[in-house]
C-alpha positions as a Markdown table, in Angstrom:
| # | Residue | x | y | z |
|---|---|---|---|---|
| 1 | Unk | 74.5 | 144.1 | 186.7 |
| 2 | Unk | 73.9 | 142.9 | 183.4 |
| 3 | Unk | 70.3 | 140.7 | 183.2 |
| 4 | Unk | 70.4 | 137.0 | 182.3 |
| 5 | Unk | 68.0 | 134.9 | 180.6 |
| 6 | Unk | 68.1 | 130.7 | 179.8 |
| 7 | Unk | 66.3 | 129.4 | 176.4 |
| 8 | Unk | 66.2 | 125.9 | 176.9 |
| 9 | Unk | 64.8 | 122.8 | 175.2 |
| 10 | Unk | 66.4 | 119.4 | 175.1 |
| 11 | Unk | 67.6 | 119.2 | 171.7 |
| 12 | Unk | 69.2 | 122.2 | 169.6 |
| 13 | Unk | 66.8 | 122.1 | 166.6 |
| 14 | Unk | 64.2 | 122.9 | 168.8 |
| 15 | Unk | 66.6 | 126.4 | 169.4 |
| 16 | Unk | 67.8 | 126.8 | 165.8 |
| 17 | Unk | 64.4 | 126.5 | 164.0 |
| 18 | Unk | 62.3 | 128.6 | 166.7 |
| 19 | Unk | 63.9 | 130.9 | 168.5 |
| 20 | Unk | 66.2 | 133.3 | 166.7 |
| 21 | Unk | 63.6 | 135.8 | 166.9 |
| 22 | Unk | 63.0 | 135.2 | 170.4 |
| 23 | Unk | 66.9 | 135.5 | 171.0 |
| 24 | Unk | 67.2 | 138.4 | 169.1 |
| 25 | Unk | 63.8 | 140.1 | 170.9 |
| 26 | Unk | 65.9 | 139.1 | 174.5 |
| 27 | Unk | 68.9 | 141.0 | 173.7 |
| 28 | Unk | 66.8 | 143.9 | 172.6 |
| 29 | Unk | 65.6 | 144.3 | 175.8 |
| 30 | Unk | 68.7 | 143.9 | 177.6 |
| 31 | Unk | 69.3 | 140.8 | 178.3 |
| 32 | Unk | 72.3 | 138.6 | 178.2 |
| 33 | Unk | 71.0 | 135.1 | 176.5 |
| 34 | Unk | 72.2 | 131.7 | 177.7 |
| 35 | Unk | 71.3 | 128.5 | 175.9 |
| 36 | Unk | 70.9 | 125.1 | 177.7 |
| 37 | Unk | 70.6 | 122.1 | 175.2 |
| 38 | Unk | 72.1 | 119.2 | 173.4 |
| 39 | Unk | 74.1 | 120.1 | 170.8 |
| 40 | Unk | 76.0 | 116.7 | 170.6 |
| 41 | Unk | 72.6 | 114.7 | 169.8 |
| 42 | Unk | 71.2 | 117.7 | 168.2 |
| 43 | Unk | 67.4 | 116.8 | 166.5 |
| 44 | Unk | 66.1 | 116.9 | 163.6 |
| 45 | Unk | 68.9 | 118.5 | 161.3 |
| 46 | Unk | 71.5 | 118.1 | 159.9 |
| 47 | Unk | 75.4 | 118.0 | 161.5 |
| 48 | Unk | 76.4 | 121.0 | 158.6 |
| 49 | Unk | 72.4 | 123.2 | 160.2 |
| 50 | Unk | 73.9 | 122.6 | 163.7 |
| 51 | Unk | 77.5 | 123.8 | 163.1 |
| 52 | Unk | 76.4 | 127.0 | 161.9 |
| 53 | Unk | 73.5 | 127.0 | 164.9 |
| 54 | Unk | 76.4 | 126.7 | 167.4 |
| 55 | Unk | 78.3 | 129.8 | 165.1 |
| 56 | Unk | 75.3 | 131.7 | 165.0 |
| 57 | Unk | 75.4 | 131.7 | 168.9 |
| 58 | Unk | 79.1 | 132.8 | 169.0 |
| 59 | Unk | 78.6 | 135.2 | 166.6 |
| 60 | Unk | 75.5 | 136.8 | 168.3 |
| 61 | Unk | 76.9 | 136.7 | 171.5 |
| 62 | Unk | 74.8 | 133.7 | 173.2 |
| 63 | Unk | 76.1 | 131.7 | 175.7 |
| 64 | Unk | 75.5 | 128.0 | 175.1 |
| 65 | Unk | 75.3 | 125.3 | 177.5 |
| 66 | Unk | 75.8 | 121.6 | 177.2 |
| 67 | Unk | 73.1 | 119.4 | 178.1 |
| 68 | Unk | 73.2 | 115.8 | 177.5 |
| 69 | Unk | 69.5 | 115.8 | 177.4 |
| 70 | Unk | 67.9 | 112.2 | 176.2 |
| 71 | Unk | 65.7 | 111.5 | 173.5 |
| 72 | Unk | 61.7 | 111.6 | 174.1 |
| 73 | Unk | 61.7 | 111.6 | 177.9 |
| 74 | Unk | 64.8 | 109.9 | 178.9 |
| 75 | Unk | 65.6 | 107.7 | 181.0 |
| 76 | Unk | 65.9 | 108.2 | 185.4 |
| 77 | Unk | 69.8 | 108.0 | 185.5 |
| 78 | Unk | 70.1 | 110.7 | 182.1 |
| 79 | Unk | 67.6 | 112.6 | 183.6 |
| 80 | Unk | 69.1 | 112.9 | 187.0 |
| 81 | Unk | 72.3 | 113.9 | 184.8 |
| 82 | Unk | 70.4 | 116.5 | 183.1 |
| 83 | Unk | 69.1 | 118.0 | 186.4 |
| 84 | Unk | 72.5 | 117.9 | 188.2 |
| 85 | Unk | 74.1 | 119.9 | 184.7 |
| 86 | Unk | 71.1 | 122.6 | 185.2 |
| 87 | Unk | 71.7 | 123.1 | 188.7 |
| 88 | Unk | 75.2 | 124.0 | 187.9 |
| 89 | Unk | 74.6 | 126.9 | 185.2 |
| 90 | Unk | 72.0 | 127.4 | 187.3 |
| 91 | Unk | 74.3 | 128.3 | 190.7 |
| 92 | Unk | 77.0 | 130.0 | 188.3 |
| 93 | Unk | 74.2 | 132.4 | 187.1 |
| 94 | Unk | 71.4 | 134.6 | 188.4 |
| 95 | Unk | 68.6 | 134.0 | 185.5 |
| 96 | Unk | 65.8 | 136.7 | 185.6 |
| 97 | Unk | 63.8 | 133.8 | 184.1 |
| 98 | Unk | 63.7 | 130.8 | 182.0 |
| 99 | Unk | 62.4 | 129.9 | 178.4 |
| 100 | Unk | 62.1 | 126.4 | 178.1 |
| 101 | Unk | 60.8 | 124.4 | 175.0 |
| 102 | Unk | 59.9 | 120.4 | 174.3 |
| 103 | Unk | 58.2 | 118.1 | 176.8 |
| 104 | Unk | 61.3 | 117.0 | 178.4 |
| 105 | Unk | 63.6 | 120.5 | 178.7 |
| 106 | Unk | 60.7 | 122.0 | 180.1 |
| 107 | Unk | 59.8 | 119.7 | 182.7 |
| 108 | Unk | 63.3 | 119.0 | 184.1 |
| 109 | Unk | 64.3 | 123.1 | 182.8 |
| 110 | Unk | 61.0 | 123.7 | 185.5 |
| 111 | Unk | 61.9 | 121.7 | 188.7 |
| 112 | Unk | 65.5 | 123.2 | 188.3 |
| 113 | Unk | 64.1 | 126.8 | 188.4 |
| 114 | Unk | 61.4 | 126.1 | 190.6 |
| 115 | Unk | 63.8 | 125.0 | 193.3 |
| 116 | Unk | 65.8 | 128.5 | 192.6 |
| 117 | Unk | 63.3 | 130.6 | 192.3 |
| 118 | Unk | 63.3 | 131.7 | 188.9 |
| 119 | Unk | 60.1 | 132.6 | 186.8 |
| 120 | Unk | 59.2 | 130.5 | 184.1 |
| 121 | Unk | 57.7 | 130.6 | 180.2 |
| 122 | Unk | 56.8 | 127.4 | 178.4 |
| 123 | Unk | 56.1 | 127.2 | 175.1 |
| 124 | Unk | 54.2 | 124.2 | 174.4 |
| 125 | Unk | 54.8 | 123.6 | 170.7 |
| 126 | Unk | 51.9 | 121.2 | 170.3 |
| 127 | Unk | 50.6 | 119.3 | 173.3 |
| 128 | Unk | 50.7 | 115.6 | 172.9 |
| 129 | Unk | 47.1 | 115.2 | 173.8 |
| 130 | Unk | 44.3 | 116.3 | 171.5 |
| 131 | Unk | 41.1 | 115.7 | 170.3 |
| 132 | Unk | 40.9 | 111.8 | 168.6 |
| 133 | Unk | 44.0 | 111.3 | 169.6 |
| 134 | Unk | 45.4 | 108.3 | 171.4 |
| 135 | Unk | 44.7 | 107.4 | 174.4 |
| 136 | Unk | 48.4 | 107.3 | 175.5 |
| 137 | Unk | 48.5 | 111.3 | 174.8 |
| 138 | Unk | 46.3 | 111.7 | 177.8 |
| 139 | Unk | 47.2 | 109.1 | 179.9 |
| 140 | Unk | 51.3 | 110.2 | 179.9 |
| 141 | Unk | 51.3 | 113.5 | 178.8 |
| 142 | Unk | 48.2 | 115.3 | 180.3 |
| 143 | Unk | 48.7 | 114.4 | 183.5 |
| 144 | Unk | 52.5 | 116.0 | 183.3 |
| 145 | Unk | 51.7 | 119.1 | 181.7 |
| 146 | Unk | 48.9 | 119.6 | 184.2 |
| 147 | Unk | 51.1 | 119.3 | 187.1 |
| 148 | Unk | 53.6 | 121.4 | 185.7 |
| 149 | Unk | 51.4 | 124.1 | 184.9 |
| 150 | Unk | 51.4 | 125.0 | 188.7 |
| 151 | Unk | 54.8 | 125.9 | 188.4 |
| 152 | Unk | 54.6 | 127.8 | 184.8 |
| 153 | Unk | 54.3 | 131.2 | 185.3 |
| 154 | Unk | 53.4 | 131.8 | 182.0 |
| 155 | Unk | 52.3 | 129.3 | 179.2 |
| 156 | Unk | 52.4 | 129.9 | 175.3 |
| 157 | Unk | 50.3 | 127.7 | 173.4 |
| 158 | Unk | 50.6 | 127.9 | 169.1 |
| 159 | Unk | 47.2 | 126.6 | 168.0 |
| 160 | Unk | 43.3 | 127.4 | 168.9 |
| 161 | Unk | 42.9 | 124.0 | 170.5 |
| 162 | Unk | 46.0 | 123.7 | 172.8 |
| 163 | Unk | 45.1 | 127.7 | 173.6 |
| 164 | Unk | 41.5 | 126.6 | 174.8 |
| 165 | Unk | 42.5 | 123.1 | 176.4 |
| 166 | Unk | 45.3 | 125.3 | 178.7 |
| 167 | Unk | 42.4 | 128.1 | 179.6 |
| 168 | Unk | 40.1 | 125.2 | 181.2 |
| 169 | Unk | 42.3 | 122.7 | 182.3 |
| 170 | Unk | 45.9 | 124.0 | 183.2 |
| 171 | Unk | 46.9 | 126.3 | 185.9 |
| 172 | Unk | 49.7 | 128.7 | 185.2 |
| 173 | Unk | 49.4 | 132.0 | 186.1 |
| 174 | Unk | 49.4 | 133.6 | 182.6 |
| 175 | Unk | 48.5 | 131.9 | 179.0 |
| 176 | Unk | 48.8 | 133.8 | 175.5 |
| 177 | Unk | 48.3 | 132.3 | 172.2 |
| 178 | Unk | 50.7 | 133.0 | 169.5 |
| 179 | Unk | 50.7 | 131.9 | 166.0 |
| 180 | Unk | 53.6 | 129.5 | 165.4 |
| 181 | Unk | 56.9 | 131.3 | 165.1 |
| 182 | Unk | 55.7 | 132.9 | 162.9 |
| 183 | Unk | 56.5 | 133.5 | 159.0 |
| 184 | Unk | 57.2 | 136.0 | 156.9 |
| 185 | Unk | 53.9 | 136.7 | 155.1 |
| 186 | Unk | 54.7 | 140.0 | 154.0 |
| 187 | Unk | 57.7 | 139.3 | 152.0 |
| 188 | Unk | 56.7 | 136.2 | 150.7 |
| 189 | Unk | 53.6 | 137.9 | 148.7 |
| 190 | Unk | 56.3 | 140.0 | 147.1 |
| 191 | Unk | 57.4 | 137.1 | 145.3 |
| 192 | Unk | 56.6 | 137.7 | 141.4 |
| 193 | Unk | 54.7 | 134.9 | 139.5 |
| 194 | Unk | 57.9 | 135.1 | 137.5 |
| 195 | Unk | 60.1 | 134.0 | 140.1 |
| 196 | Unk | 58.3 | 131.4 | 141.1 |
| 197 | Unk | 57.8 | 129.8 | 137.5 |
| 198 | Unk | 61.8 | 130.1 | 137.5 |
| 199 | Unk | 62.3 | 128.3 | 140.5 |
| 200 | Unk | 59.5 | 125.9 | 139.4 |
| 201 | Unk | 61.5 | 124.9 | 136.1 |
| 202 | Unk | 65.1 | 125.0 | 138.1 |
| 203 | Unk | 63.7 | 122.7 | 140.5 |
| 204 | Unk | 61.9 | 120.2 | 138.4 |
| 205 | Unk | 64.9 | 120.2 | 135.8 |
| 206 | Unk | 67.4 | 119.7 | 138.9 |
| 207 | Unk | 65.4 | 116.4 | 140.1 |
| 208 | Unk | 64.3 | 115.1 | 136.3 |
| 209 | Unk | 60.8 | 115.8 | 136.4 |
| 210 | Unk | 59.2 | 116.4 | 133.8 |
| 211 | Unk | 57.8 | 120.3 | 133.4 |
| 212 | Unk | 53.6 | 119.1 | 132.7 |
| 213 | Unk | 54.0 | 116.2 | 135.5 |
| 214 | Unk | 52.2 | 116.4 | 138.4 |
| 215 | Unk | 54.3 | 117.0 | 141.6 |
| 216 | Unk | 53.7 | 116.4 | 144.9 |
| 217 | Unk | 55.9 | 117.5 | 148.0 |
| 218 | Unk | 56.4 | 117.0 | 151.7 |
| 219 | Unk | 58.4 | 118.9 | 153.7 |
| 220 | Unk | 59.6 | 116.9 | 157.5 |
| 221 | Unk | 61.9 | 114.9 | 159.1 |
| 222 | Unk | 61.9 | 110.9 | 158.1 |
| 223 | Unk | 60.0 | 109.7 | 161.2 |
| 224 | Unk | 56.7 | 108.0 | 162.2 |
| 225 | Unk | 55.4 | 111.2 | 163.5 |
| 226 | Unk | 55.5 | 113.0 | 160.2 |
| 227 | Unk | 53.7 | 110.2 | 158.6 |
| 228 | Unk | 55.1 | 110.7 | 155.2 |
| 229 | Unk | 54.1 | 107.1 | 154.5 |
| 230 | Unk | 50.4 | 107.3 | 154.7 |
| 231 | Unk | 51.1 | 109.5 | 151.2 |
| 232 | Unk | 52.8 | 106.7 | 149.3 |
| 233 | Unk | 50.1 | 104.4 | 150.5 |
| 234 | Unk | 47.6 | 106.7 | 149.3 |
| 235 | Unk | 49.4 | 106.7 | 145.7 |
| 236 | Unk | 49.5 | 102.5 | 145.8 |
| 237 | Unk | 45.8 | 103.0 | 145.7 |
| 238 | Unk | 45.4 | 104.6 | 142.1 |
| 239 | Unk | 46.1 | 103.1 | 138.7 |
| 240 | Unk | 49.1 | 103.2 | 136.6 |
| 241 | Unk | 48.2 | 105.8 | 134.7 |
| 242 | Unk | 47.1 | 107.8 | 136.8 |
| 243 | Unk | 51.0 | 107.3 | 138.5 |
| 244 | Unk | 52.7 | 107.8 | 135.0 |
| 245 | Unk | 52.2 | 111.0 | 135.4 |
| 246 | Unk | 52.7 | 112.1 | 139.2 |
| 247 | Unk | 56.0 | 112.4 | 141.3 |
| 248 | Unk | 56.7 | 112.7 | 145.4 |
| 249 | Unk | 59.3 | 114.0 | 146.7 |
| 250 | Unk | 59.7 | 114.6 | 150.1 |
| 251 | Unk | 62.5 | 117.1 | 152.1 |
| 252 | Unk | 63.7 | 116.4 | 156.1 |
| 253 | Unk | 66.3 | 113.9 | 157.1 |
| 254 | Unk | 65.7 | 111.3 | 159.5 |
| 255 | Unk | 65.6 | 107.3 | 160.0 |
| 256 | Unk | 62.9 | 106.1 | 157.8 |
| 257 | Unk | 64.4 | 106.7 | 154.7 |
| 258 | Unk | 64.7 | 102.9 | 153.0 |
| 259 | Unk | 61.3 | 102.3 | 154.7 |
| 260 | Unk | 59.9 | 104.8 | 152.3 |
| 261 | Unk | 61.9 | 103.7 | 149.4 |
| 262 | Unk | 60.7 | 100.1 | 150.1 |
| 263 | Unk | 57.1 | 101.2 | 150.8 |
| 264 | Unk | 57.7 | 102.9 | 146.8 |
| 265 | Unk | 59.6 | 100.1 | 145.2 |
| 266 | Unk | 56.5 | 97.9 | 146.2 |
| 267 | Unk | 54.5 | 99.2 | 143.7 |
| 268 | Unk | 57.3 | 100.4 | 141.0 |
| 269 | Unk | 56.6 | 104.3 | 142.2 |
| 270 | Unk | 61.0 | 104.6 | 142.8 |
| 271 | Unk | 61.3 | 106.2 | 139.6 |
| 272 | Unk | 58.9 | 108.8 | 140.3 |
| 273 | Unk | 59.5 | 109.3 | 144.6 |
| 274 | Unk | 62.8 | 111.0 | 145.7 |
| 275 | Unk | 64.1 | 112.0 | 149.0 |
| 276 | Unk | 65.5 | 115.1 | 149.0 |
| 277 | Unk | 67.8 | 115.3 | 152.4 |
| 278 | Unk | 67.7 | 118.5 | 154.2 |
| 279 | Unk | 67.5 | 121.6 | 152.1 |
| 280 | Unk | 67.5 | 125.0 | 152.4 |
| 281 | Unk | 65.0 | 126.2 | 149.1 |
| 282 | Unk | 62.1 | 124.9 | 150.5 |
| 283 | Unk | 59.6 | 128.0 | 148.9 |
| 284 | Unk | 61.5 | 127.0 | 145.8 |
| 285 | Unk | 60.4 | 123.5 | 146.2 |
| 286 | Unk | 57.4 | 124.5 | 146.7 |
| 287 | Unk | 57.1 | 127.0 | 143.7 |
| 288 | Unk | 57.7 | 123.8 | 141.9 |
| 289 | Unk | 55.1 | 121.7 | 143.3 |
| 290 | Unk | 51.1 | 120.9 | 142.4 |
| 291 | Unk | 50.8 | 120.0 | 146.2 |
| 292 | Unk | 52.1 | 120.4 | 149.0 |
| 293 | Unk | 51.1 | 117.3 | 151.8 |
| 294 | Unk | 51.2 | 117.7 | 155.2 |
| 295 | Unk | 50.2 | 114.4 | 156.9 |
| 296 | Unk | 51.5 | 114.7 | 160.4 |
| 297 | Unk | 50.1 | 112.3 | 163.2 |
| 298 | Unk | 50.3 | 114.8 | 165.5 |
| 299 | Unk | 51.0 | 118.8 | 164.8 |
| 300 | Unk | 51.5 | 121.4 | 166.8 |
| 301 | Unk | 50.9 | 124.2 | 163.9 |
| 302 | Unk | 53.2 | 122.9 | 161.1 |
| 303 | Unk | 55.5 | 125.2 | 159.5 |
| 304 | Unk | 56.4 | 123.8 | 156.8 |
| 305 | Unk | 52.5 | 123.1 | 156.0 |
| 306 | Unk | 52.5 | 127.6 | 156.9 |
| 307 | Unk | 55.1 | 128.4 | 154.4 |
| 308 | Unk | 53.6 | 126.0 | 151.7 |
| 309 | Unk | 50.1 | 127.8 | 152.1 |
| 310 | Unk | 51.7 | 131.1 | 151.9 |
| 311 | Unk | 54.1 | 130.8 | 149.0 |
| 312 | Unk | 50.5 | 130.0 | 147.0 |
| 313 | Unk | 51.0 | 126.1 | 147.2 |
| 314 | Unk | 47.4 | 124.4 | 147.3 |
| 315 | Unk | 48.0 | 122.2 | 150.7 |
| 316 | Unk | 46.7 | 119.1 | 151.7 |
| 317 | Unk | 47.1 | 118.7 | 155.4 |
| 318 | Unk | 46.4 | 116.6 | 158.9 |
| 319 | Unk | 43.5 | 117.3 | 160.9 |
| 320 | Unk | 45.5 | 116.9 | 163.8 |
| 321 | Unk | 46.5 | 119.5 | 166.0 |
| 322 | Unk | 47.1 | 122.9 | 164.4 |
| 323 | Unk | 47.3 | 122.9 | 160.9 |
| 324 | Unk | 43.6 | 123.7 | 160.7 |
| 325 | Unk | 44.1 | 127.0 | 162.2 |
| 326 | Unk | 45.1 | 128.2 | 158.4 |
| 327 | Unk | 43.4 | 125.8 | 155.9 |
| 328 | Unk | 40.3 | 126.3 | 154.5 |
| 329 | Unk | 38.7 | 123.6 | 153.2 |
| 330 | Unk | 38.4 | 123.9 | 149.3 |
| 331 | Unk | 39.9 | 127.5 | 149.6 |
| 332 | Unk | 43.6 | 126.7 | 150.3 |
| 333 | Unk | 43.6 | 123.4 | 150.5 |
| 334 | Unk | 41.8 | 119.9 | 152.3 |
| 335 | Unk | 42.1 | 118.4 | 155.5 |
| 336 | Unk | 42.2 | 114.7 | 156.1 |
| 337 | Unk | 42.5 | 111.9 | 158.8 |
| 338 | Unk | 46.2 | 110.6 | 158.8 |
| 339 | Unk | 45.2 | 107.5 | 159.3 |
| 340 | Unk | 43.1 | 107.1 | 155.7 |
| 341 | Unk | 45.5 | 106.7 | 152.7 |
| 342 | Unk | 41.7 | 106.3 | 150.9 |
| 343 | Unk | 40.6 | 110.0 | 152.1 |
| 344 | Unk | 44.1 | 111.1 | 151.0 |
| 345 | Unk | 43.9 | 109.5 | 147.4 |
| 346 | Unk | 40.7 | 111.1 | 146.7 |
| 347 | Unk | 41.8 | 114.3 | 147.5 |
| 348 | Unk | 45.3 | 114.2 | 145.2 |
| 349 | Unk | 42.4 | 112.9 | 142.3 |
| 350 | Unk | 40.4 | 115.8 | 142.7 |
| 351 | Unk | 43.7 | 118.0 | 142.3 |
| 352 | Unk | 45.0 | 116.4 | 139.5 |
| 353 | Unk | 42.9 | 117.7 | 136.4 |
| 354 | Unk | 43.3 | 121.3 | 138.4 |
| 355 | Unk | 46.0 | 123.9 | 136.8 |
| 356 | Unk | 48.5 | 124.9 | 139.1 |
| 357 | Unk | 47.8 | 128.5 | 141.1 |
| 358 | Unk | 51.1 | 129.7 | 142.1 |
| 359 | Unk | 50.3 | 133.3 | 143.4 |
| 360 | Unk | 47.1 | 133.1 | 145.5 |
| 361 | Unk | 47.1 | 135.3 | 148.8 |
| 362 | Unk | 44.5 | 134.6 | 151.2 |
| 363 | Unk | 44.1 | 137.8 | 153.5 |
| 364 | Unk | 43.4 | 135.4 | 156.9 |
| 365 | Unk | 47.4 | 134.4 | 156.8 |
| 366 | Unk | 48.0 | 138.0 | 157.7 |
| 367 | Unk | 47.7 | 136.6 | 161.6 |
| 368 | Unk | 50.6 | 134.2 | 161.3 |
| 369 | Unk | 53.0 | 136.8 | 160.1 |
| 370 | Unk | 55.9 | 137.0 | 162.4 |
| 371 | Unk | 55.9 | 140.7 | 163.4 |
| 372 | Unk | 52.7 | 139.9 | 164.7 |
| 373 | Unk | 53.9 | 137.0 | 166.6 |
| 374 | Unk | 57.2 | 138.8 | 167.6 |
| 375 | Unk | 54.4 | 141.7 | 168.9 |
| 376 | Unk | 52.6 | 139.2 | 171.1 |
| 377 | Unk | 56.5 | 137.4 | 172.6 |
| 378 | Unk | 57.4 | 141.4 | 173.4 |
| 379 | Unk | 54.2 | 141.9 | 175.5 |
| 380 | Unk | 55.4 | 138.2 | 177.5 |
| 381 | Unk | 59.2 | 139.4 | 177.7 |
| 382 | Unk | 58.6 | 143.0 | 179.0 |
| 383 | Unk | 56.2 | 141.7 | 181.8 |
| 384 | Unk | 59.9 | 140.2 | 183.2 |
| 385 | Unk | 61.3 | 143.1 | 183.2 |
């Protein structure tokens, strides 16, 4: 009888962007791989990314699910929808165990298993509680993730802080720490210095900027989350000619995009700020850039901050959650408050006199290379079988 396994999170991108590997490790093993999402209201990607996510699938044999999971954490009559769709592809198939992902597919993906008996993993890709940070983290979300930890049966954190947090306070049976999804480390320091000024020019002379400007970059969906607008209200702090000279651009797609512009156009920065869309040459946009800014209110490690720091990118990043697991301040790059456009100015000054360093390797990113995470996920898999 052929083994069956069910990834589920509530919305697709959560699939697509960090779980191939995991999918791929599954039917290594032996298993047969079901996904449970929603692949109608999909995340944070784009329609054309989630057309070849629901290929992939067909291609690689996984069976996909619909799940008309609601945003954030629904409301009681979608919810109650969502449960009544799990318990179906949950009677039409006996699931060794469950992988479940986000806040909301996890805790609905865990009461469905729990009432058929079916181990569970949760990965917690960030916990919405932290240290200094709102009150309304732990007041919501604590309180749920602690309950639910009684019914985990094993619970992957991504950063030192959520890893500690779930050793004291939470109450699965088993916890591992992993470091993101991983990235590819190895191959990325094969890069030559050549390339990278190549894609450096390309890029700049694609978007009209100007070879000696200086060039700063975010990578992130439009939202209030990623926080992209405490960056252009750091730049409204310094003088014009100090802006003459600098550009943002920023990569993701999302709903605050004529917020942005606005927030730009207030100070006459529109020229100089562009917003990329989704795009699929991120290292090459970061080749390109001085900076790379990571200003996330809340972070579970950040891989787009991860690539930047290992393509060589000098990174500027939130103190928030885990994106301090792999800067080193004044080595690879700064961490500040999200909440300080001033602390964030200062910083981009003290960078822009500095000459580009577009091949630095810092040996202590080894750790977040993804055979070594893929390592740790075999170790949690095989203990299912």
């Amino acid at each position: 009888m052929t083994k069956k396994v069910l990834m589920l999170a509530a919305k697709a991108n959560m699939i697509q962007q960090f779980n191939h590997r995991n999918i791929k490790i599954l039917q290594d093993l032996g298993y047969e791989v079901h996904v449970a999402t929603n692949m109608v209201d999909f995340g944070s990607m784009s329609a054309e990314e989630n057309e070849r996510f629901k290929q992939w699938m067909i291609d690689n044999n996984v069976i996909a699910h619909q799940v008309d999971f609601e945003r954030r954490m629904g409301s009681l009559k979608g919810n109650i929808r969502s449960i009544r769709q799990l318990r179906q592809i949950f009677r039409e198939n006996d699931f060794a165990f469950i992988h479940a992902h986000s806040p909301l597919g996890s805790i609905l993906g865990r009461l469905v298993a729990k009432q058929f008996k079916v181990p569970t993993i949760y990965t917690a890709h960030g916990f919405h509680f932290f240290k200094g940070g709102p009150k309304s983290g732990w007041l919501v979300f604590y309180p749920l993730e602690w309950f639910f930890s009684f019914i985990t049966d094993t619970l992957i954190t991504i950063n030192d802080e959520d890893y500690e947090l779930a050793e004291k306070h939470m109450h699965a049976k088993r916890t591992f720490k992993i470091n993101g999804i991983g990235v590819d480390v190895v191959h990325e320091w094969l890069v030559t210095e050549e390339e990278k000024k190549s894609a450096r020019q390309n890029i700049r002379r694609e978007l009209g900027i100007p070879a000696d400007a200086f060039l700063l970059s975010s990578v992130g969906e439009l939202s209030d989350r990623k926080n992209h607008r405490v960056v252009l209200e750091a730049l409204k702090l310094m003088s014009p000619d100090e802006l003459k000279h600098i550009y943002y651009v920023v990569a993701g797609t999302g709903d605050n995009g004529d917020m942005l512009y606005n927030l730009a156009k207030n100070f006459n920065f529109q020229e100089h700020f562009h917003l990329l869309g989704y795009r699929s040459d991120i290292h090459a946009i970061n080749y390109a850039s001085d900076v790379s800014i990571f200003p996330s209110l809340r972070e579970g490690l950040g891989i787009a901050g991860l690539d930047a720091t290992v393509d060589g990118t000098y990174l500027i990043g939130t103190n928030n959650g885990g994106v301090s697991d792999y800067i080193r301040d004044g080595v690879n790059g700064n961490l500040f408050s999200p909440d300080s456009p001033q602390e964030l100015s200062h910083l981009i000054k003290g960078r822009l006199q500095r000459a580009p360093t577009m091949n630095r390797r810092f040996d202590f990113l080894k750790r977040f290379d993804h055979a070594n995470v893929d390592k740790v996920m075999l170790v949690v898999y095989r203990r299912y079988e």
